[in-house]
C-alpha positions as CSV (number, residue, x, y, z in Angstrom):
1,X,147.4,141.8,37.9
2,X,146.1,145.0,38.5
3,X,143.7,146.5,41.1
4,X,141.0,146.8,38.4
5,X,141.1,142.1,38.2
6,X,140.9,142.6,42.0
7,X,137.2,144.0,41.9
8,X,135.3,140.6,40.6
9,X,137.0,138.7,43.6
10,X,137.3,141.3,46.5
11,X,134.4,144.0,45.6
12,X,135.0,147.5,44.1
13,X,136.7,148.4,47.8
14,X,139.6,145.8,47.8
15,X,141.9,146.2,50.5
16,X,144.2,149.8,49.9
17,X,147.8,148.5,51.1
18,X,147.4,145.8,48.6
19,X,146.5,148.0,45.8
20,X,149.6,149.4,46.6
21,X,151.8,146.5,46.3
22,X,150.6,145.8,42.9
23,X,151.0,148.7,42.0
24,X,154.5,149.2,43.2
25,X,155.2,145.9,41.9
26,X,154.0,146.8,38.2
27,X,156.2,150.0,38.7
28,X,159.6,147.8,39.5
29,X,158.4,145.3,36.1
30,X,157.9,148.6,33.9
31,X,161.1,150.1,35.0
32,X,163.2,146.6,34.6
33,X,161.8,146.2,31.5
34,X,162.6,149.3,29.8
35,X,166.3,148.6,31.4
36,X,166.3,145.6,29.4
37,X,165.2,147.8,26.4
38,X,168.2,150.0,26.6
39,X,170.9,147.3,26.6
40,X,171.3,146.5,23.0
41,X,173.4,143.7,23.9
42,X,170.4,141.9,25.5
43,X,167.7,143.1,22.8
44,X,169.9,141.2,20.4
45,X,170.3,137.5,22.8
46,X,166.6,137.9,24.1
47,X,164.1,135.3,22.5
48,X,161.2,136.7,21.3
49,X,158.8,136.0,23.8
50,X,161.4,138.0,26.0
51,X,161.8,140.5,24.1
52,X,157.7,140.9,23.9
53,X,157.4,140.9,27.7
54,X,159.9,143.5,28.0
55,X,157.9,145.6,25.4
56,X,154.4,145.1,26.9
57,X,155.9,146.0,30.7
58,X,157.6,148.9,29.3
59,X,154.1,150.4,28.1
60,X,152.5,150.5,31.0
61,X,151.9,154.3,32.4
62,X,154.4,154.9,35.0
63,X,153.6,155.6,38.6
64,X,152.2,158.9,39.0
65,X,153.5,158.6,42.4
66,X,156.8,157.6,45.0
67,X,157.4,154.1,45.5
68,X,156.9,153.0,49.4
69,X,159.2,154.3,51.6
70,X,160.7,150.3,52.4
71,X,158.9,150.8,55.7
72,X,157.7,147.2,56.6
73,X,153.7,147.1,56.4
């Protein structure tokens, strides 16, 4: 989900910190994914389905920005 599928539910000004957590969360999907990518070993095991979430999630732009600090909210 991304903050744009946030805007028909919570209005164009849905709430910043959890803009950020999606965000950050797509971040840690796009970077395990293209870790998956890299292992060989893995790309050959994976099922397809797998294998196509791992491609789609390692497509997505990266963060143009630092993860949170791991301060709690």
């Amino acid at each position: 989900m991304n903050p744009a599928d946030l805007e028909p539910v919570f209005g164009a000004d849905s709430h910043p910190a959890a803009k950020r957590a999606i965000e950050e969360r797509n971040e840690l999907f796009r970077i395990r994914a293209a870790t998956l990518l890299k292992d060989r070993a893995w790309v050959r095991s994976a099922a397809p389905d797998a294998l196509e979430w791992a491609m789609t999630w390692a497509s997505v732009k990266p963060l143009a920005r630092a993860l949170g600090t791991g301060e709690p909210a």
